[in-house]
N, C-alpha and C positions, 0 to 999 in steps of 0.2 A: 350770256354774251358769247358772242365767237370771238375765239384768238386772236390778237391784233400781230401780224405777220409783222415785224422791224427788221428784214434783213437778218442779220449774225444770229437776230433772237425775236422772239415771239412772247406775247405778254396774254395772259391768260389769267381765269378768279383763281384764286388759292383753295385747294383742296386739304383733308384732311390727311392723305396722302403721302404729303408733302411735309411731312414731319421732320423723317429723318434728312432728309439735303437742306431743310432750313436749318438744325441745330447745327449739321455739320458748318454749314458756310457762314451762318450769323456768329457762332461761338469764335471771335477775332477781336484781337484786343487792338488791331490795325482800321477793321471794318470800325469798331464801337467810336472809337477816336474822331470819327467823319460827321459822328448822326449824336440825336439828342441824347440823354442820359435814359429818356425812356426804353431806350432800344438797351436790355439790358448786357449787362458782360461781369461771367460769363452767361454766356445763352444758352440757358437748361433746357431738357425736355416739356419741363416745368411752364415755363419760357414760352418756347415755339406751343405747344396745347392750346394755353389761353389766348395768343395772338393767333392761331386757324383756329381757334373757338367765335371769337369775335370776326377774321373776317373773312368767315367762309359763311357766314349769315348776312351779311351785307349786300341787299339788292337794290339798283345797281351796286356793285363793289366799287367803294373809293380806294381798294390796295388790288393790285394785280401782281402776281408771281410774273418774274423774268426767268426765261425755260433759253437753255441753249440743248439741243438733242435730247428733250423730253425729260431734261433733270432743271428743278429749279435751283438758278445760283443768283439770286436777289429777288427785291422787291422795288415795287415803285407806286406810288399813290398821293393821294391829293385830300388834304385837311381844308373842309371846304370852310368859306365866311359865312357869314349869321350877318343879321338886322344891315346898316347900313353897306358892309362887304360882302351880299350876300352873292356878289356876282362874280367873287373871287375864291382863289384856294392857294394854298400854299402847296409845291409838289416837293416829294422826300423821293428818294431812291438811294437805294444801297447795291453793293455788288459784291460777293467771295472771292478775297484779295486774288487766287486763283484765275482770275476772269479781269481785272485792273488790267488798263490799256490796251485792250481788242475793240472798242466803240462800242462796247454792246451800251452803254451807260446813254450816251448820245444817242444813240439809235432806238433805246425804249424811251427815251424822255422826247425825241421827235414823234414817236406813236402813240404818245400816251397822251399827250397837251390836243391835239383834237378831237380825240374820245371824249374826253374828261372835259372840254368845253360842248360838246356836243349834249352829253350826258347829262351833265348836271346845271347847262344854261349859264353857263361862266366864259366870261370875257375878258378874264383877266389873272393871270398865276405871277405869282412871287416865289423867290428860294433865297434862302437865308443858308448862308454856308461859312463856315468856324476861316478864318484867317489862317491856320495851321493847311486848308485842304484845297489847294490851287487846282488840281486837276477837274474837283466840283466845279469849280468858277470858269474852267473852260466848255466843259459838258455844258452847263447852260450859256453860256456865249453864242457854242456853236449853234444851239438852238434857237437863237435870237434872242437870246435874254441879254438885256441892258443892266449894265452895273449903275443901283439909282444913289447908292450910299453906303458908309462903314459907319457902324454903331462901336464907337470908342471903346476895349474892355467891359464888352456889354456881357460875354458868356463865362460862365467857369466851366471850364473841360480840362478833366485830369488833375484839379487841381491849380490849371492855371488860369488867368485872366485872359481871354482872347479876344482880337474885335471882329465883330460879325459882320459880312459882308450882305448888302443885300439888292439880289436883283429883279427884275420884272419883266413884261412881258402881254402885251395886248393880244387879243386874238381878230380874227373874225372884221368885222365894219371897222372895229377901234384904230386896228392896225395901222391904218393910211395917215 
């Protein structure tokens, strides 16, 4: 695939590469705190290997590196639905606290939701974001996502009970 140009950043497949600016900027105990527990912390070598092992074989790629000036400083991608959601995905994106408050967050998740519908025949993206992480909840606002509900102390992160926010987002014909 070609780059998707977003303004401040440009979203592009993950390369092997890309090693070293993933460990650097994923290894945050600030970053880990926003995303699921699979995203681990801290973020070894170990770590970043197996995730460019897995999604630098991914054709099309459901993850895309976030590049500002040809260094990747996050990712963003899309866990798609199966059997009756198959026409949906959930989108994740992360950013190296280094890069937090520039828009680059809103600017790869506006270029990356009609790729990612285009690509993979989905009409429809959901984001689930921890209650501790209000700036996620504005990143997808600004991209048109609707807040559809809070799942009560639904998550445990860090140790604490959190309630997960969850929003959506039609694409395409649905929209109207």
């Amino acid at each position: 695939m070609r780059p998707l140009e977003c303004g401040p950043c440009r979203l592009r497949p993950w390369r092997f590469e890309d090693l070293n600016a993933l460990v650097h900027h994923a290894n945050s105990r600030s970053v880990w705190l926003g995303v699921r527990d699979r995203f681990p912390y801290p973020y070894t070598r170990e770590a970043g290997e197996t995730w460019l092992g897995r999604a630098t074989t991914e054709h099309p790629p459901q993850s895309l590196a976030i590049v500002v000036d040809d260094q990747v400083v996050g990712g963003i991608g899309a866990m798609l639905g199966s059997d009756v959601n198959r026409h949906t995905a959930e989108v994740g994106y992360w950013l190296g606290e280094s890069f937090w408050g520039q828009g680059l967050a809103s600017a790869a998740v506006a270029a990356f939701l009609p790729w990612a519908a285009e690509t993979f025949a989905l009409s429809r993206f959901v984001g689930h974001v921890f209650s501790s992480n209000p700036a996620s909840m504005r990143v997808l606002e600004k991209c048109g996502f609707t807040r559809e509900g809070v799942l009560k102390k639904h998550c445990i992160k860090d140790g604490r009970y959190l309630d997960e926010y969850v929003y959506g987002r039609l694409m395409g014909d649905l929209e109207a």
